[in-house]
Structure formats: C-alpha cells, structure tokens
C-alpha positions, 0 to 999 in steps of 0.5 A: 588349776588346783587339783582337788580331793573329795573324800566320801564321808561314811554315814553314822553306824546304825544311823537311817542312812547307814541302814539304807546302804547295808539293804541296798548292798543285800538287796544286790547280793540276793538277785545276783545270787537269784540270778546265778540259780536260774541261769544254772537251772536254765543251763542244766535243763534236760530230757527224759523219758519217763513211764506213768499211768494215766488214770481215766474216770468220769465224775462221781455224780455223773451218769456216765460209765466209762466202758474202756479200760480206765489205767492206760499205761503211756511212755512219754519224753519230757523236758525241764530243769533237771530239778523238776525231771528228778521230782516227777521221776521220784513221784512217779516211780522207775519201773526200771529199778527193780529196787523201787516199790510199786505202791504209793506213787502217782498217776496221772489222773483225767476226769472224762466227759460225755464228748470225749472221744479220742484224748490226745496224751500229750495234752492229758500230761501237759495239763496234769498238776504233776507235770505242770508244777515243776515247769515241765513239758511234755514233747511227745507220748505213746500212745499217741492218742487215747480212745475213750468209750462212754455209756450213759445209766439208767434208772430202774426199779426191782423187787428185793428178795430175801435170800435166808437160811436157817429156818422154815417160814410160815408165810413169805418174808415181808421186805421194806421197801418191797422194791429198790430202784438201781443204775444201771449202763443200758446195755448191762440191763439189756444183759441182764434181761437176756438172763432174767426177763424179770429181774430180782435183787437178792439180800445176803444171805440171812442165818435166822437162827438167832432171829426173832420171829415177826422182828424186823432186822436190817439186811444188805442187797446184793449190788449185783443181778444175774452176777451183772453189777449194779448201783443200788439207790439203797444199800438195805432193807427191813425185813421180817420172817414168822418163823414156824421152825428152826433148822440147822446144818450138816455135812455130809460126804458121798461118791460122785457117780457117773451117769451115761445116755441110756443108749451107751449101754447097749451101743457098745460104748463101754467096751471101747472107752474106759472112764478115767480120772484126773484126781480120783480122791476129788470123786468124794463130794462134801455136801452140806444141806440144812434141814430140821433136827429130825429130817437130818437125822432121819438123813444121817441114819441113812447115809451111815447104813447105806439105806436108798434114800440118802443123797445122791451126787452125780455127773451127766456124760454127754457124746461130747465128753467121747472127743479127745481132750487133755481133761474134760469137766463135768459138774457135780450134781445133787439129788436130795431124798423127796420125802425129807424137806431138806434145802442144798446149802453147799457142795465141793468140788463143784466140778470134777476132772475126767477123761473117757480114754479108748480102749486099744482094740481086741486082738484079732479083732476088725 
C-alpha cells in the first residue's frame, strides 16, 4: 500500500480565507486571555472588613419626618474580588489611616418609607450601588439591625409679623400675605403650642432707615416659631411701614448690680455670705438701645453725669443661688428709663458668673 503525504495549502495572504483564520486565531487568544483574568480574579477574591455610614432620608416631597438619627455609622465583612474590595475602600475611605481626608468620600444612602420599622443592614449594604457594582457581597454587619422612627407633618397656617428696627410707625406694618401656611411633625406643633398657644412667624429683622415710608419691600420669614423649626410654604412676604420718625442706635456700658430678696437685708444673710465673681471685668454690660436722636441724647447726657434716669443692668439673686456650686449664673437684666421711648436692641454678656461664698464664722461666736 502506498503511503501518501497531504501537504496543506496556505491561503493567499489578505485574501477572504486568509483573513477569516487570522480572526479565528485572535478570536482564541482573546478568551483565552479573558479566561485567565477571571479565573485570576476568582482565584484572589478575598474578605474584609470595612467601616461606612448609612445615610437615612425620606423623599423630598414626601410628608414624612425621620424623627431617629439619619448617619448610622456600621462596620461590616464584605467579600469579593480583591479589585472591587480595593475600589469600595478607597470610595469609602480608611478611618483607620489617619493620613486619609475625611471629606468627599461616600456613604451609603437608603430612602425610608412610611412602613419601615426595623432596616436589616445587611441588606441596606447589599442593595446599595456602591456595594452591588463591584460584584461584592456583604456577609455580616453591626448593627445588625436599624430602627427607624417616622412622623408624618401637618399643614398649618400663622399670622406673619414684622419684626423692624430703625424707625417708629404710625400705625401697624401691612404684611402680604398677612398669614402663611407651614409643615410641621405634629408632635413639634404640639411643642410649639405648649410655648405659644397662638403661634406667630417672625421676618428678619428689617433696618427701615433707608425704607420708603408706604413702599412695599420684600422681607424673609423666620422657618422657625418659639426656636422649633418649621417648613414655610413661602420663604417671603410684602410689606409696608408709614414711618412717622427715624431712630438710630447707641451703645452704652453700665455696671451690672445685684439685687437680693428684700428679706437678706434683715435676716443676716449678708454677714454670712460674701458675693463672689468669677470674672469681675465681665460685670461691666454693654447695652445698645435704638431710640430718636433726641431721646438718646437726653440718655447719653444722663449716663455720662450719673443723673437717675439712665439704664439700669441688674441681676435677681434668688435662695437657690445660697447652694454650694463650682459657679452659678444669673441673667443680665435691663431697665430703660420710662419717660425716654427707647426700645433694647441688644445687650452682652447675656449672663454672668458668681458664686455666694460663706463667710468662716466669728471668733467666738456659736
């Protein structure tokens, strides 16, 4: 039998057939090489443990309040390819490396509804983009579990007042719309009630020494009543003021003096206690008062000379204050001559830092 040779004929260079087994060829080295990455991916998957903070919020035009804390910060073991691991720890950050900044990393962010109750975080991290792009999972966390507590608001209406400075009116200031409607978590309008039992929303304060009497202006609320916050459903209103004069502001400085219970002067308290204060140059208060130019004149010729009839800064000591403390406050209180038409605008310190110390007793004595 004769043996026979097949010799294989290579096709034309750049010809159909020739370009066919050059892809063919490339086509094998690429999923081999594929196949090489992702077995060495596979082979290095690791686990760490990684720290975050899972940032709580509720929609922004939904009626809910979250009413527990919203940052939860949780320590969690993640598992995944190396690659990923070393991508989530960089966008999250190391708050072991005292070298890492501590600004523009990530959280992990979970949108709260009305029915959640207890959040499980494992699941809160699972889910989150953060985690679930780099084909990571999360295999435990702590806290295991995140209790949520929601509140809806409810829509309420106040009057606006302007609060203002610099001028006396004729008649009272016009405010357009005269009432603006908020939200509020129910429980916070009960507060609120609690302090005002008729609640008022207050502008920024307004110079009107450069208003034009009977010109309407625009002036900013307040979003908070009886220092509750609120969500206004207008951030502004109109307003307009009949200016009958101009005033202007002066500041003066006064002794803070001390005024006792009427009874310490005859029940011997002052031959027992001695009034001693913590940083004496703070008894000096500085008092600014708004007034007409004529009025604080009038106030300023008196404080200069000593005439009565100037301001008055005092405190009220009270039994309390006989208890032994480290330091006791009392606050700075203001009395403005009567017959002057002068309005506080300001006064510091607003509190001030004693304490009454007993005297050793007499020589002799019981």
């Amino acid at each position: 039998m004769t043996k026979r040779t097949f010799y294989t004929v290579e096709p034309t260079r750049f010809s159909r057939a020739w370009w066919l087994g050059q892809g063919r060829n490339a086509l094998w080295i690429a999923l081999v090489t594929l196949l090489v990455w992702v077995y060495a991916d596979v082979e290095f998957t690791k686990e760490t443990t990684l720290h975050a903070t899972v940032l709580l919020s509720t929609a922004r035009r939904s009626d809910l309040v979250l009413r527990s804390p919203s940052r939860v910060k949780v320590r969690f073991k993640v598992q995944g390819p190396s690659s990923g691991l070393a991508r989530l720890k960089q966008r999250l950050g190391d708050p072991n490396d005292p070298n890492a900044p501590r600004q523009g990393y990530s959280v992990i962010r979970y949108e709260v509804t009305a029915n959640d109750k207890t959040l499980t975080t494992r699941d809160i991290l699972n889910d989150d983009e953060l985690i679930a792009n780099e084909g990571l999972t999360v295999l435990f966390a702590q806290p295991a579990s995140i209790q949520v507590k929601t509140e809806r608001k409810i829509r309420r209406e106040a009057p606006v007042k302007l609060d203002y400075t610099g001028a006396y009116l004729s008649k009272e200031p016009v405010v357009v719309p005269p009432k603006v409607g908020l939200y509020v978590p129910e429980s916070d309008w009960q507060k609120i009630l609690k302090i005002q039992p008729e609640p008022v929303l207050m502008t920024v304060k307004k110079d009107l020494r450069t208003v034009k009497s009977d010109q309407p202006f625009t002036v900013d609320i307040i979003p908070k009543i009886a220092d509750v916050p609120v969500e206004l459903a207008a951030a502004s209103v109109r307003a307009t003021v009949s200016i009958s004069e101009r005033t202007g502001t002066r500041a003066f400085f006064t002794p803070v003096e001390v005024l006792p219970p009427s009874a310490w002067f005859d029940d011997g308290t002052w031959k027992q206690y001695v009034l001693k204060k913590q940083a004496p140059h703070e008894w000096r208060a500085e008092v600014r008062v708004s007034g007409t130019r004529e009025d604080l004149d009038t106030l300023e010729g008196r404080m200069k000379s000593g005439k009565r009839g100037g301001i008055v800064a005092y405190i009220v000591l009270k039994e309390r204050h006989k208890k032994p403390v480290s330091w006791d406050d009392a606050e700075v209180q203001i009395h403005l001559p009567e017959d002057l038409k002068l309005t506080l605008e300001h006064v510091a310190p607003s509190k001030v830092y004693f304490r009454l110390e007993k005297l050793p007793a007499a020589p002799g004595g019981p």
